[in-house]
Backbone bond lengths (Angstrom), bond angles and torsions (degrees), N, CA, C in turn:
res aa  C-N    CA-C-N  psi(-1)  N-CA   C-N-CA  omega(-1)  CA-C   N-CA-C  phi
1 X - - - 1.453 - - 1.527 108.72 -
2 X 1.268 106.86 140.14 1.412 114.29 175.73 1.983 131.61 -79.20
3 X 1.399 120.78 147.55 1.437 103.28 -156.15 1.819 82.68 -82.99
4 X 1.420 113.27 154.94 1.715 111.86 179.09 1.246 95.23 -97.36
5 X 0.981 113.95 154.66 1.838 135.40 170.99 1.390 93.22 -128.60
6 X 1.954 121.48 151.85 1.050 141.78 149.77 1.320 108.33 -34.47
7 X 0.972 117.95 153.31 1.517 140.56 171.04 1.580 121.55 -117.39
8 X 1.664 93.06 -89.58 1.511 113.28 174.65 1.718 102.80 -134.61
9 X 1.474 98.84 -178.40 1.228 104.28 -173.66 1.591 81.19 -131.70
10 X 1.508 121.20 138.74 1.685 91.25 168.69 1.616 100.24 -137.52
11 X 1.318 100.68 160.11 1.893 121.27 -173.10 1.272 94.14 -123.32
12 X 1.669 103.59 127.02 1.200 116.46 159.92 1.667 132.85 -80.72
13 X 1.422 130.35 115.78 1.257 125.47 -166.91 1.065 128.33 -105.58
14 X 1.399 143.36 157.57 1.790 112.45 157.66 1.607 105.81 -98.42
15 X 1.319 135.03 -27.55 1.364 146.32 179.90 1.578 118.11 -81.41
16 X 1.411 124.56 50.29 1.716 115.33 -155.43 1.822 116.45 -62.07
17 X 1.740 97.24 -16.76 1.865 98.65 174.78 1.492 104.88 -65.68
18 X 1.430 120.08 -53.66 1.196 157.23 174.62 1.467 87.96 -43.48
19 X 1.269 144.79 -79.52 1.455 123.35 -171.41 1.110 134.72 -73.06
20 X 1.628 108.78 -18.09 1.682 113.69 -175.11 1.850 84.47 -78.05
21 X 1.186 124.50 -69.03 1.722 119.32 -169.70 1.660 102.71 -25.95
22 X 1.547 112.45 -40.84 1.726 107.03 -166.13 1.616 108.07 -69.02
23 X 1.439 106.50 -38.41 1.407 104.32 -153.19 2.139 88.32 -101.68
24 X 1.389 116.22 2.56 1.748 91.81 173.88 1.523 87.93 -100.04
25 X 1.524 126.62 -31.49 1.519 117.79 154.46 1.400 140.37 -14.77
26 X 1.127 95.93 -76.82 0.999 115.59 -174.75 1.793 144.33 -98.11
27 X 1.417 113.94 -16.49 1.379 137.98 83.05 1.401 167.69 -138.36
28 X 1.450 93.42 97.17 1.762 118.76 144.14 1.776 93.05 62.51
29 X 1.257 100.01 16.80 1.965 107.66 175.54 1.317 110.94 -58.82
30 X 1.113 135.07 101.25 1.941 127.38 152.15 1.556 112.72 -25.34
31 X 1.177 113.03 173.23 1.609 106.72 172.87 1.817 74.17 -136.48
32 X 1.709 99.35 136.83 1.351 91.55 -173.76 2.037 86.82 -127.76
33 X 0.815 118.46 12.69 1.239 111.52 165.42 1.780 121.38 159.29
34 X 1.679 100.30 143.87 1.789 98.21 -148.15 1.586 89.81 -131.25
35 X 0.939 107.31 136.84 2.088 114.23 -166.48 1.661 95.65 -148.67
36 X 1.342 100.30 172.12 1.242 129.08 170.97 1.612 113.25 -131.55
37 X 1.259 118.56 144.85 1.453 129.97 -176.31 1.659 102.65 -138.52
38 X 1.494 107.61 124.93 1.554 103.46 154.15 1.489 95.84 -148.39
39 X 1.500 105.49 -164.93 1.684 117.67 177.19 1.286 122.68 124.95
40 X 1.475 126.14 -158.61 0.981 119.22 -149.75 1.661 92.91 -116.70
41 X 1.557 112.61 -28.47 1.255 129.08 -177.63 1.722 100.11 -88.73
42 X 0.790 156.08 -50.42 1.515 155.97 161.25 1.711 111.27 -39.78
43 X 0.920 97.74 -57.11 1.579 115.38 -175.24 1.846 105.20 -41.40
44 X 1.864 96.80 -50.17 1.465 124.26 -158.74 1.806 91.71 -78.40
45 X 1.457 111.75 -37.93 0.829 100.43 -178.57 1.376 140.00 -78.55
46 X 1.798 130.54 -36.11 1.245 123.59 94.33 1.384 161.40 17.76
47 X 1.442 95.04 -9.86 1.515 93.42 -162.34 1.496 136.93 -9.77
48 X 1.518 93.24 85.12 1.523 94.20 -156.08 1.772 78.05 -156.68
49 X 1.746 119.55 112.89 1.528 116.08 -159.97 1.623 94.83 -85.62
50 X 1.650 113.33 143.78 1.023 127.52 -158.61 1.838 137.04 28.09
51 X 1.243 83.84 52.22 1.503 94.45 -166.89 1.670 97.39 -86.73
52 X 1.915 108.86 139.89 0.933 99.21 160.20 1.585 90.00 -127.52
53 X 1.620 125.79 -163.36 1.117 133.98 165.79 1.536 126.28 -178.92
54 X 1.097 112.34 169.77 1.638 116.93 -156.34 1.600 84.45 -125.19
55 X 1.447 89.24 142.69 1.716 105.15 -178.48 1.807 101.41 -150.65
56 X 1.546 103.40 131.29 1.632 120.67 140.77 1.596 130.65 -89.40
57 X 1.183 116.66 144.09 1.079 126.71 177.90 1.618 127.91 -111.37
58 X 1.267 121.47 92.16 1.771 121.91 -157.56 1.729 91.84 -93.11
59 X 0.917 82.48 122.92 2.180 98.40 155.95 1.334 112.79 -36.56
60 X 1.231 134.27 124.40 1.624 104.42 -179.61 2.181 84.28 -145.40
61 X 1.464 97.54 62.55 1.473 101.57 173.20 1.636 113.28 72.10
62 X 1.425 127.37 3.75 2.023 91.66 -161.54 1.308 86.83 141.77
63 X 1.684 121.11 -8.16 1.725 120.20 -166.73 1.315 105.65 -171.80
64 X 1.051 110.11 147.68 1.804 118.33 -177.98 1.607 102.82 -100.66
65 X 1.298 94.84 152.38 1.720 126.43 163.11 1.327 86.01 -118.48
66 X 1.705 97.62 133.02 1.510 132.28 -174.37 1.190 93.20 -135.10
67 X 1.210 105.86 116.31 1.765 120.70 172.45 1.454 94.31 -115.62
68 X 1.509 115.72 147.63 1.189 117.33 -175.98 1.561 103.62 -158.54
69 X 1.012 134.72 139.97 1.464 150.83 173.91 1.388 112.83 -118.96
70 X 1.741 116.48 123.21 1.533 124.67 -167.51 1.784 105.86 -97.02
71 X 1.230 111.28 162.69 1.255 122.35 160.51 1.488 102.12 -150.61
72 X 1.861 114.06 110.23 1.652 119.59 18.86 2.031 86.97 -91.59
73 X 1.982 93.80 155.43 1.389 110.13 177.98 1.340 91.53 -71.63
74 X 1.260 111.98 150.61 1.517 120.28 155.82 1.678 112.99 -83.93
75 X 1.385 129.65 -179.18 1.783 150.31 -157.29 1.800 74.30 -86.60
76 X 1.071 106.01 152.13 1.711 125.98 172.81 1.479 86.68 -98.02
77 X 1.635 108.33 172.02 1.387 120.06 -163.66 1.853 96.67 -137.25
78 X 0.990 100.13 6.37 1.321 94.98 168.11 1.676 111.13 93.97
79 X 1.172 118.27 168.14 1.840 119.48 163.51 1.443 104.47 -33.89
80 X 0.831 125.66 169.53 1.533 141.43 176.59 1.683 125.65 -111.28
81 X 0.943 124.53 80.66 1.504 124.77 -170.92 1.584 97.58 -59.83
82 X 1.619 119.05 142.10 1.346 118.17 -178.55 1.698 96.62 -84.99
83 X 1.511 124.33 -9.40 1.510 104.95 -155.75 1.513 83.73 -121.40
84 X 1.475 132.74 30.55 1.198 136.38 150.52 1.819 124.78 -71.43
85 X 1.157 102.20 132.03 1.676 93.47 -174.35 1.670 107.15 -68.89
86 X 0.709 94.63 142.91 1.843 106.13 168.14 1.857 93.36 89.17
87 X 1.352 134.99 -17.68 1.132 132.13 150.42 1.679 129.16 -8.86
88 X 1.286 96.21 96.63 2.143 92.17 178.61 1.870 108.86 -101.06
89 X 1.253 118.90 150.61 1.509 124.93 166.73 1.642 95.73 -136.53
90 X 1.582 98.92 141.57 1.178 93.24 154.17 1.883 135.15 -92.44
91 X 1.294 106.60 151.47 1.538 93.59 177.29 1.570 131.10 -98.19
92 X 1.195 137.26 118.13 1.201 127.39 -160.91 1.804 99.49 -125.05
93 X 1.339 117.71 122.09 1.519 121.17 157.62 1.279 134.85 -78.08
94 X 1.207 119.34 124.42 1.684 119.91 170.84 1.399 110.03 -124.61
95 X 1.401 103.22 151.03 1.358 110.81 -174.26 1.626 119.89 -64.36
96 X 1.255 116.92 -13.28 1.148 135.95 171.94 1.852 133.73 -132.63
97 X 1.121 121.95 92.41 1.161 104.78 -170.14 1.424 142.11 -74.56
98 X 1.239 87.75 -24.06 1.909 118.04 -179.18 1.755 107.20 -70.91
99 X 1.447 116.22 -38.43 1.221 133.65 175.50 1.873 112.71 -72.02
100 X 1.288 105.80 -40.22 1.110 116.56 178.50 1.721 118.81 -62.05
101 X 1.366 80.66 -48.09 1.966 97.38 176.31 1.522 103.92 -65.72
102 X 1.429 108.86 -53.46 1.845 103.10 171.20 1.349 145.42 -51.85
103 X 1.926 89.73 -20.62 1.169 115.36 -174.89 1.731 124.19 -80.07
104 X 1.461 114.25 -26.25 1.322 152.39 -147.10 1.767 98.60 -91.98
105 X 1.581 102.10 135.37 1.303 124.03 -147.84 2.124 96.97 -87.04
106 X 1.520 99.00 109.34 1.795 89.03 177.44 1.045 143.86 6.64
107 X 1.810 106.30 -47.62 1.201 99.58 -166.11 1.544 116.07 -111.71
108 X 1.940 114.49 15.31 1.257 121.37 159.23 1.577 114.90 -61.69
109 X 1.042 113.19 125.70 1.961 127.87 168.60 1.421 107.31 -81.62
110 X 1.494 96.12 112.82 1.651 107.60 157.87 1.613 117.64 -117.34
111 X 1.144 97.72 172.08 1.360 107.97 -164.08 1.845 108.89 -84.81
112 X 1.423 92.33 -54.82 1.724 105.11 149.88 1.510 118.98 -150.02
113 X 1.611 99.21 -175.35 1.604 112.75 166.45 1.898 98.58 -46.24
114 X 1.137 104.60 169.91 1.778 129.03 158.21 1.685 87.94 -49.17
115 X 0.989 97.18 136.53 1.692 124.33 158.19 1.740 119.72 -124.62
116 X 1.347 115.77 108.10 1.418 97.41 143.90 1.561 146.11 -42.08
117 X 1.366 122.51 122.95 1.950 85.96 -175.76 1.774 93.61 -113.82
118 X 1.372 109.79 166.85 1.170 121.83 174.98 1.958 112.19 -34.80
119 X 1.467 121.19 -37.97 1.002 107.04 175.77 1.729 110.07 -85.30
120 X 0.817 131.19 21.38 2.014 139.49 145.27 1.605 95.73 90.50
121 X 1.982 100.21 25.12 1.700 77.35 -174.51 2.090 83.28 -110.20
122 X 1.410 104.65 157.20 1.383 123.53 -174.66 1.813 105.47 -102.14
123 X 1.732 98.00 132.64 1.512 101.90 -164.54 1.260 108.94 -148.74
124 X 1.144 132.48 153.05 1.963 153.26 149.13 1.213 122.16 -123.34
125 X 1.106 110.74 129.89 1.512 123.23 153.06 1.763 112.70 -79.90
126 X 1.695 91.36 132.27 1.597 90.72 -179.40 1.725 71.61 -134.45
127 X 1.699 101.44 151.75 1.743 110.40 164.01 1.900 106.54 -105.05
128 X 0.817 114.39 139.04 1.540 117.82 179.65 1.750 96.01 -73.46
129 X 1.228 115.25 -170.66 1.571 122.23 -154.87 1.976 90.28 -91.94
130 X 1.073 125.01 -2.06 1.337 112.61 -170.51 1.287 91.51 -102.86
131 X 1.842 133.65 -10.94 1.071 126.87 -171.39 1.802 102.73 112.69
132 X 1.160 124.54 -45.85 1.464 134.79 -161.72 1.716 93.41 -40.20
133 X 1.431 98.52 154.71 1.733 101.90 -176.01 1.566 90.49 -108.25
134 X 1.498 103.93 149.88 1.787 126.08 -178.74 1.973 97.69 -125.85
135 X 0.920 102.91 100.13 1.273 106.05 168.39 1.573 113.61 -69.83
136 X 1.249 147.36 114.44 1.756 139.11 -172.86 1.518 82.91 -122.69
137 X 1.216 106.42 136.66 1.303 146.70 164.55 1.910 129.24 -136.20
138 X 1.591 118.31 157.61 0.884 114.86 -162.29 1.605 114.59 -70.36
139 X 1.225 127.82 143.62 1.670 110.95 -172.79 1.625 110.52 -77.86
């Protein structure tokens, strides 16, 4: 058996122009590669019937952000509670967090200011425009 390494991390979207602008926005992500997938083997694989879909791929240091938009979209699930089971966030580091939060364009939604937490690491929740939660923390 083989040892796994990270790959990607991926977010599902319905708007994929609309998310790559948020996340090379907001952070400073490359788009290092933009494809299309459909078929009979994708679909199967997916289980998702006649699914095809369009995907970007942002640099994210050592690991990809995979944004991807389906056809057919599936029902949205609503905001995302972090203390929901089966609940995903992504995690993103910056060298600064306090700067980052100051830095950040009006009309991004966070959850709060920078918080210290008891373990001394510094954090925000920001949701990207589909809603998805971005956890930023200090690198």
């Amino acid at each position: 058996m083989s040892d796994p390494t990270a790959h990607h991390v991926g977010v599902t979207v319905t708007d994929l122009d609309r998310a790559v602008e948020f996340y090379a926005e907001t952070f400073d992500l490359d788009v290092v590669a933009e494809f299309s997938v459909g078929g009979d083997a994708f679909a199967e694989a997916v289980d998702v019937d006649a699914a095809a879909a369009e995907f970007a791929h942002l640099d994210a240091g050592g690991s990809l952000v995979e944004l991807v938009a389906y056809e057919p979209a599936g029902e949205e699930n609503g905001d995302p509670e972090l203390n929901r089971p089966g609940a995903t966030h992504l995690g993103l580091s910056v060298d600064d967090v306090e700067e980052f939060y100051a830095d950040l364009a009006d009309d991004v939604e966070t959850l709060s200011p920078p918080r210290t937490t008891s373990s001394g690491t510094t954090i925000c929740f920001v949701r990207d425009p589909e809603g998805n939660l971005i956890e930023v923390l200090d690198a």
